[in-house]
Structures are given as C-alpha cells and as structure tokens.
N, C-alpha and C positions, 0 to 999 in steps of 0.2 A: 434410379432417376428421381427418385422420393426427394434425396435432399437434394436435388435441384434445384424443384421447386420450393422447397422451403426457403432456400438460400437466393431466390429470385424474388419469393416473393417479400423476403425482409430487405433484400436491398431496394424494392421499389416503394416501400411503407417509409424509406429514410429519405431525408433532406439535406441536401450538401457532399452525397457521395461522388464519390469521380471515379470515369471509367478511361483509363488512358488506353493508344495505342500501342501495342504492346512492341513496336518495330522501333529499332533505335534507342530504347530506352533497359535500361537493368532493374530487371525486376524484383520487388522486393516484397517478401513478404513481412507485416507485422501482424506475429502469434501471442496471441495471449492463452496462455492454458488453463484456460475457464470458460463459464459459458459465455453466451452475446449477452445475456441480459444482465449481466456482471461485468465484461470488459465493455459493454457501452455505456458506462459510468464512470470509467477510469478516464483519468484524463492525459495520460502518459501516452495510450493507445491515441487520443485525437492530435496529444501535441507532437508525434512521430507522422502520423498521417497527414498534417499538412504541412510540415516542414518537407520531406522526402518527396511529396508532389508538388512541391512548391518549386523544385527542380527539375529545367526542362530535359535532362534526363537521362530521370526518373521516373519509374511507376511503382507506385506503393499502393497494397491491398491487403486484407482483413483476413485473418483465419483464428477459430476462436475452436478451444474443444467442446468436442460433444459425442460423450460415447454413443451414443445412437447412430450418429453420422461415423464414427472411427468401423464401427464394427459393418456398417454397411458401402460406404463409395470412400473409406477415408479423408482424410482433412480437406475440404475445399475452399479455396475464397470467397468470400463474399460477394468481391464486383464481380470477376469472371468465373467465377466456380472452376479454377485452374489448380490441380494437386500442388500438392508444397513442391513436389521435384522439378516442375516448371519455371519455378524462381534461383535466384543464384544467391539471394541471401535470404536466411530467416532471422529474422530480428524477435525474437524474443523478449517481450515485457512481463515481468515477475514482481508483483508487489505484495505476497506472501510467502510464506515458506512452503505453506501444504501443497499451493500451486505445484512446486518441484515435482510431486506422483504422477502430475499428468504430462508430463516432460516426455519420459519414454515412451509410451501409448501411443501417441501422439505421430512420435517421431516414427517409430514400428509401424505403425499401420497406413503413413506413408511411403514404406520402401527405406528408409533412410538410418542405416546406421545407430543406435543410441550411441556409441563412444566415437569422439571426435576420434579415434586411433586408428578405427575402423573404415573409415573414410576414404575416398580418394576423389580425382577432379571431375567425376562427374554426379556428386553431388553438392547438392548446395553448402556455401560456407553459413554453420550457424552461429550465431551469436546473440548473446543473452547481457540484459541491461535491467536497471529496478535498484529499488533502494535496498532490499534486502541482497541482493547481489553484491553492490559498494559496500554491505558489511564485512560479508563473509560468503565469497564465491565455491569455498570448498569443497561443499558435501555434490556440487553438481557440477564443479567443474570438468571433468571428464565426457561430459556431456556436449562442452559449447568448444569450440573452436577457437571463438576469444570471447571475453565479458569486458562490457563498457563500466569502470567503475568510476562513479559520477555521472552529473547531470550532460544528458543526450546532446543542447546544448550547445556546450562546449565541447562534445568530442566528434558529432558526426561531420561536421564539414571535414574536417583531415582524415577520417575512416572514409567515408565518401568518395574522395578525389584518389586517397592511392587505391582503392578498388577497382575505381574506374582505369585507374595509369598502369593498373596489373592484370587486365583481363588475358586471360591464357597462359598468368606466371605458374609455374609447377605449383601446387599446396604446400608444401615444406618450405618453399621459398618467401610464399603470399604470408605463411602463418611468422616466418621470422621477422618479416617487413612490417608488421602487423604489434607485435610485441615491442615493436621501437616508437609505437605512439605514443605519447601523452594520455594515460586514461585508460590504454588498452592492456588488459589482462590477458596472455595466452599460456595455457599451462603447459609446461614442459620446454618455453622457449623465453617469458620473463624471468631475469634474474634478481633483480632490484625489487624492492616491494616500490608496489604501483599505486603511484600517487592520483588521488580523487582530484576530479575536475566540475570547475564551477565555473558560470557564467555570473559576473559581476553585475551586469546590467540589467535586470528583468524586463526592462519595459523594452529591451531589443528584442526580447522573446515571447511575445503573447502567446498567453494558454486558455484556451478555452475553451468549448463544444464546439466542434467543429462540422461533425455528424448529427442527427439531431433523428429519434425515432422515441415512440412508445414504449416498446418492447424493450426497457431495463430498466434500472433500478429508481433511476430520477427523472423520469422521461419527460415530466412533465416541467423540468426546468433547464434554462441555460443555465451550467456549470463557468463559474468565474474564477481563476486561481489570482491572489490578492498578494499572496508573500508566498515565503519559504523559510526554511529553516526557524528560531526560535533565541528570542534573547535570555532566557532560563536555560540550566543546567541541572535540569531534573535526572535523579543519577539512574535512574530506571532508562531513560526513555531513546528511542533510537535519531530522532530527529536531532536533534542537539549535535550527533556526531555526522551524521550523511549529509544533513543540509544546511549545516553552517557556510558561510555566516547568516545573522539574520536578514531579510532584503523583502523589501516589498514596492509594487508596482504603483507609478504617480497615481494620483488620481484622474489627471487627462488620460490617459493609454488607457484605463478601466472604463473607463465611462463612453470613452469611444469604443471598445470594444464592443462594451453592453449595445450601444445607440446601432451598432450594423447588425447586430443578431437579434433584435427586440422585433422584426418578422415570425423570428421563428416559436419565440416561446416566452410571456408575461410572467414568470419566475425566474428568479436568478437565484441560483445557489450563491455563493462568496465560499470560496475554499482554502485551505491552508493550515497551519495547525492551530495559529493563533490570530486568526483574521482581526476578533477586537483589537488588538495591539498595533493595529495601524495606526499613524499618527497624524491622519485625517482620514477616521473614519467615518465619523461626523458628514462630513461631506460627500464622502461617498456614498452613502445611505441615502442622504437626501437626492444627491441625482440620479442614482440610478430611481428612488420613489418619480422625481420629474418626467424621467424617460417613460414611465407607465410599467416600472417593474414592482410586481409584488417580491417580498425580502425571505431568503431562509439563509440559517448561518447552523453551522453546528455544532458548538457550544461557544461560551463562553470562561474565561477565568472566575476565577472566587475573589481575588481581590487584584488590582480593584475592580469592582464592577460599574458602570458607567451608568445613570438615572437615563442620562440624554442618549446616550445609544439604545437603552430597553425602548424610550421610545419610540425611537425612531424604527424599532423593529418589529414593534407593534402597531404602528401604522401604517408599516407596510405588509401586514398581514401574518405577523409572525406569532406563531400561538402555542408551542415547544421551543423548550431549551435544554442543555443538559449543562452539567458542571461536574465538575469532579472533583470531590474532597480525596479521595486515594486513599486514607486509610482514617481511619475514629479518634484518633491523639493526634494533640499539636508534637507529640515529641515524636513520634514513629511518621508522623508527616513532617520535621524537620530533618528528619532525618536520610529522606526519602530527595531533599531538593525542595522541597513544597514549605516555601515562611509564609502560612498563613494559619492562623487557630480556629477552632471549634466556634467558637461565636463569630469568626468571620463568615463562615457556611452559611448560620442561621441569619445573620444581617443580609445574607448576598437572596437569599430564599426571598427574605422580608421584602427587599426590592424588587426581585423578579416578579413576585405576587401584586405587588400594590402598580407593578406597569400594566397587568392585566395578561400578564402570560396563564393560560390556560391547564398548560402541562408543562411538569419537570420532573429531568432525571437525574439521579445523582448517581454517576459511575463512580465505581470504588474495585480494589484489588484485596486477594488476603492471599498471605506465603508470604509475603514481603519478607526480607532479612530480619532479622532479630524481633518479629511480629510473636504474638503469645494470644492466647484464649484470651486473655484481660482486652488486649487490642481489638480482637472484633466484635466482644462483646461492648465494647464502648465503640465501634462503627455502628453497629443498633440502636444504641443509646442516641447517637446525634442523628440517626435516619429519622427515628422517634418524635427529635426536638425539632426537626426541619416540618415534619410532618403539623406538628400544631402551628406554627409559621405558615405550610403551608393552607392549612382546611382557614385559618381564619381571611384569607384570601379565596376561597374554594378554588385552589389548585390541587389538581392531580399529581399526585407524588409518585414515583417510583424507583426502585436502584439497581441497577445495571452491575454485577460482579463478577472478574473475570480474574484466574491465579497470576499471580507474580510471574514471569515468563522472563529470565533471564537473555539480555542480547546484547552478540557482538559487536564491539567498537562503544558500550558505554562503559558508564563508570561502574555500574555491577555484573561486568560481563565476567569477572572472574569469579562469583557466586551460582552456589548449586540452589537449585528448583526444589521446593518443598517436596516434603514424602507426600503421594496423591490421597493418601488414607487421611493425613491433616486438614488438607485443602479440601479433601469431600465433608469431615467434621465442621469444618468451618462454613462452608458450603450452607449444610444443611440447618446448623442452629439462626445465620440469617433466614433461612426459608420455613423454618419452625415458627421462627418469632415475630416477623415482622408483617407477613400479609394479614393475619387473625387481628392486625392494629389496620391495616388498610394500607399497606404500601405494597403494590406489588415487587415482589424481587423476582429477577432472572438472572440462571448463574451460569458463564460459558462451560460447555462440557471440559472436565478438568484430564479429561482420557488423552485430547486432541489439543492439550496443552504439552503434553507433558512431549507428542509427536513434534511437537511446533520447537520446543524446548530442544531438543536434538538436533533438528535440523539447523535451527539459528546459530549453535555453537560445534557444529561438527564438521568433521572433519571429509579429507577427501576418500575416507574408507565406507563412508553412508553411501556412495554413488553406487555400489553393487547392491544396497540394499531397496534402495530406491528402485532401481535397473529388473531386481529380480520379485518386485511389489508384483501380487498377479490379480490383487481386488484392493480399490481404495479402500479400505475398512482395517478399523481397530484390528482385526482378527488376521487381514492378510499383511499388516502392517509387522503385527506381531511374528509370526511367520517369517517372514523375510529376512527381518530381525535373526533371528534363531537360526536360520539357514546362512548367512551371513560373519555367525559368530561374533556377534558383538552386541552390547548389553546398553540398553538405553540408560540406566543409571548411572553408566561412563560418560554420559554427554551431559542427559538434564541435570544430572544428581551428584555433578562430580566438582569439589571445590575446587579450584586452580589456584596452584599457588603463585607466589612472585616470580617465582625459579622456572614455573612451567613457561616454552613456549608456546600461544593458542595458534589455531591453527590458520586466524585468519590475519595474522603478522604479514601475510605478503600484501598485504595493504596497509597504504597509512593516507591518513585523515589528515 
C-alpha cells in the first residue's frame, strides 16, 4: 500500500490530470519504461495522453517504471493505481534504446508474458511506438505485438477504430488485421517492409504540456514543440531519417497554445531539434516575451547564428546555450554533414558573449569515421580558442563529449563503433588538458555507448538477451550477453557492407 500512496500523492501535486470513468470506455495504458521524473518531461507521453482522452471513448493513464514499485505491488497507474492487466492496451513510448531493459521487468512483474508468442486473449494487446522504434524495431520486437512506425499522429486514429470494431476478435485474427495498417509493424505477420507515417500538418496536432507537476526534469517550465524533423542531412544523426520532412508550427497555433497554458507555468521551453530555424522566429520570441513567458531553447546552430534572436533570448531571460561544433576540423566536420569552419565556432562564441549569455556549452563527439589523435587534439585546440572569446565576455565555457554511436536508418548506419580503448584515450587527453585551462569537460560513460551501439543496430536475436538481463548493469549486461552467445562487436564493431542486408530493412523511410 506504500506506492499507493506515493502514486496518489504525485497525481494530486499534478495539474491537468484526468480521471475518466472506467465504464464504456477502452482502456489504455501509456508506459513509459523510465522513471516519472523522466517521462514527465517527454512530450510524446503528454501528446498520447491528450489525444487518447480527447476520445470519448477512451480512457488513457500513466505507468512509468520503478523498481521499488516492480518489486513491491507491481506497475501501477497513476490516475487509478489500476495493474497493467486491467487495461486492454499498453502503449508503449521508447525514446531511447537503454529504455528496452526495462521492458521485460516491467512486463514480469505485472503477470504479462515478455514474448508477444506467449500471449493469448486475456492479456492486454502491447504495443510499442518512439523514434528509435521507426528506426529499428528489431532487437525488441518479440516483445510487442505490433510497433507504430512513425508519428502517433498519423497512425492512431485507424489503430484506434479497428481496435474498437474488433473487440472479442480471436489475437491471431486482431494481430493479422493489425499488420494491414499503414504504419503498423506486427512481427511474424508484416510482409512488406513498413512504411513510416507522418502527419503533414503540425498545427492539426498541438504538442505540448499537457500535465504539469514539479516532480521532473523541467518542472518549472511549459514544454512547447515548434517543428520536427530537420532541413540538414547530417550523416550521423537520426532525425534527418525519422522526422523528415522538415515542418514547423505557424506562429498563431504557438502562441495560442502558450496564451491557454501561461496559468500554469512563466517558462516556456521551445523544443524541437532546430527550433532557431524557424522562419519566424523573431516573432515568436517576441510574443510569447508579451504573453509574460520568460524563454529557454536548447541549443542553437553555429552558423548562422542570429544577433536578434540572442537577443531576444536574453530578454527573456535566457542565460545558457549550447552549440555544437561535433568535431575540431573543418575537414572531419565536412565530412560529418556539418559546412561550417573553425572560425565559424569562435565568431558564433564572440556573439553569444557580447548578447550577455552567461554560460556556454560546446557539445562535440570523438570515434567519428576516419577521426585520428590529430583530430581531437585540434577539438582542444578550438575548445582553447573559444575559450579566450569566451573569458573576454566572462562567459563560462564548458564541453560536453559523447563517442560517435553508430544509427539505424542514417547515412553512417553501415559503420562500426570505435574500439572503446580509443574512445577512453581520447576521452581522457580532453580531460587531461582542458579543465587545468578552465573549461570544464564531461564525457558520456563510453561502457553504455557501446550497449546503446547494439541495440540501435541489432538485431531480432538481442530480444533473449535483453529478456534474460537479470540487473540493469554493465556486469549483468555482460552476462546476458555471454549466456545468449553473441558478441557485442558483432553489432557496435561490425562494418556492414553494401551486400550485407541490415536488420532493420523491414522498414523504409
């Protein structure tokens, strides 16, 4: 009865929850396999939650992992603290890979089958949706019953209605009826690779906060989504391939959005990958500043960088930014998608400083393809140059470095993952060199790249290794691994050639 109350007492600390009558209506669970104070920051979780109760019915509700909770009363909801087995669907939202460990757990310690094979009609149909899913469903397919590939969208109103027009149809029946959707993934009954689905129109689909609590990561701000997808073809990056094309929201729909939620919270996030790239952004700055919103964005481009937007985002209270030069050469950053140079960085610094931004970070990656010691040690070299750019402005400088992480559906998805023994070399001579000058560096753990690295490109043989994980941890990871018979340097470490087919070919983009 402990997380009862826990789970009572954070649904009454929230704003904008809804508690439907559970009579006449299909109930639906949306699971996110992370914590609350993590998935109440995602916004895929609020823009399923008020699309699905926007339906009169429908009831849609919250379950989020927690081993504390798994090991004691199992997964409960939020609004009604009702087990997963009570709902008929679980909807699943994945916007990482490591996410995948808590999949099984999860599913276990509610009573429920881990392999959709395993299954029959008196438990709930799951299904699983996220961008990393649209890449590459494979290593967990086994797992879901069907995966939404593409934006929610465009696919739940037709998953929605034959759901409803099939209530009591046999599973074998529902799962084949299910595979002849547009968007819908069901393994062992799609034969066609399954074509991504998008909604053309953003402003039909406002995304927003819809929930509104302290208790996560941004709490103290309304979250605003501004675009999607990305008009660069950076050949690393996964966005280019999942959320094309590029599209962003008028600026009337935004600003109406903000104007009905400026009760609940005097920040506004602005989200998206490249929010500056809007082509009035200008003015969206300025009204939401009208509406009495102070501004946060989360990074900006290197070139160009806009005078009048710095300051427009420093009047509204904006005092960090980040940038990301990606690698220390214009040539290993031409190479990468990125036509910008080395003095582009330092002019973009120079600007950001003289608007009175306070703090900046420069994210950067090393493994990159055909990267060499010469290369990072010239990412130091311009962390260095950025650095007197920035003290003559007294901005705080820091760089943010994370290993090249190879993904499905881009242009370097057929490239293997540095050896980790490189990347911790590399690693470590930024962290030798550059804080003793005054920049702080932090460098993502390269152990939990290399897990991320597998599962982004693997295959449907990872689903047992996952399934028989028995402690999230490097060590039980490893484990599994080895019990499993199969070798991570076959997934992170393995070049694919033109000849090879990948595994995640039953999808196309």
């Amino acid at each position: 009865m402990v997380w009862n109350r826990v789970l009572k007492d954070r649904f009454n600390a929230e704003s904008g929850a809804m508690v439907k009558d559970w009579g006449g209506h299909l109930p639906v669970a949306i699971v996110f396999p992370n914590s609350y104070h993590i998935g109440m920051s995602n916004l895929g979780v609020h823009a399923l939650y008020k699309w699905l109760n926007s339906q009169a019915d429908i009831l849609a509700e919250r379950v989020f992992w927690d081993e504390k909770e798994l090991s004691t009363s199992g997964a409960l909801s939020i609004e009604s603290r009702r087990p997963l087995t009570d709902f008929s669907v679980l909807a699943f939202s994945l916007s990482w890979e490591l996410d995948y460990l808590n999949v099984p757990p999860l599913l276990r310690a509610a009573g429920i089958p881990v392999y959709s094979a395993d299954r029959d009609e008196t438990h709930p149909l799951v299904i699983g949706g996220g961008a990393i899913l649209t890449a590459n469903p494979a290593p967990v397919a086994p797992f879901f019953d069907a995966v939404c590939i593409g934006e929610a969208e465009a696919i739940l109103p037709g998953l929605i209605e034959l759901l409803k027009a099939n209530d009591g149809t046999p599973r074998h029946e529902l799962l084949a009826k299910l595979a002849l959707l547009p968007g819908i993934y069901v393994p062992g009954h799609s034969v066609n690779p399954v074509k991504r689905q998008y909604t053309a129109q953003l402003d039909d689909c406002p995304v927003g906060s819809t929930i509104f609590t302290d208790d996560t990561e941004f709490g103290d701000m309304y979250l605003l989504e501004v675009q999607r997808g990305c008009r660069f073809s950076c050949r690393f990056c996964l966005v280019a391939g999942t959320f094309c094309p590029f599209r962003y929201r008028s600026v009337a729909s935004l600003l109406e959005q903000a104007a009905a939620n400026r009760k609940y919270r005097d920040r506004v996030a602005l989200v998206g990958p490249v929010v500056s790239e809007h082509p009035q952004i200008i003015e969206l700055l300025r009204g939401l500043r009208e509406l009495g919103y102070g501004l946060s964005i989360g990074s900006m481009r290197v070139k160009p960088i806009s005078v009048d937007v710095l300051d427009e985002l420093v009047n509204g209270g904006v005092k960090s930014l980040t940038i990301a030069p990606e690698a220390g050469t214009d040539q290993l950053r031409k190479s990468i998608g990125k036509n910008f140079s080395n003095d582009d960085v330092i002019a973009a610094v120079g600007k950001i400083g003289e608007a009175g931004i306070k703090q900046l970070t420069l994210y950067s990656m090393v493994g990159l393809p055909n990267e060499t010691d010469q290369d990072v040690s010239s990412l130091a070299d311009l962390a260095l140059q950025c650095k007197v750019e920035a003290d003559r402005h007294r901005m705080l400088l820091s760089l943010n470095v994370s290993a090249f992480i190879p993904k499905a559906q881009t242009q370097f998805e057929r490239q293997p993952m540095a050896e980790l023994a490189v990347i911790g070399q590399r690693f470590d001579m930024l962290e030798r060199t550059l804080p003793p000058r005054g920049i702080k560096v932090k460098a993502d753990n390269p152990d939990w790249g290399v897990v991320q690295a597998v599962l982004s490109r693997g295959d449907e043989r990872l689903a047992q290794t996952i399934e028989k994980l028995d402690k999230v941890s490097l060590a039980g990871w490893r484990r599994a691994m080895k019990s499993s018979g199969l070798s991570t340097d076959d997934y992170a470490r393995h070049h694919f050639t033109k000849e090879e087919s990948l595994p995640w070919h039953i999808i196309s983009m």
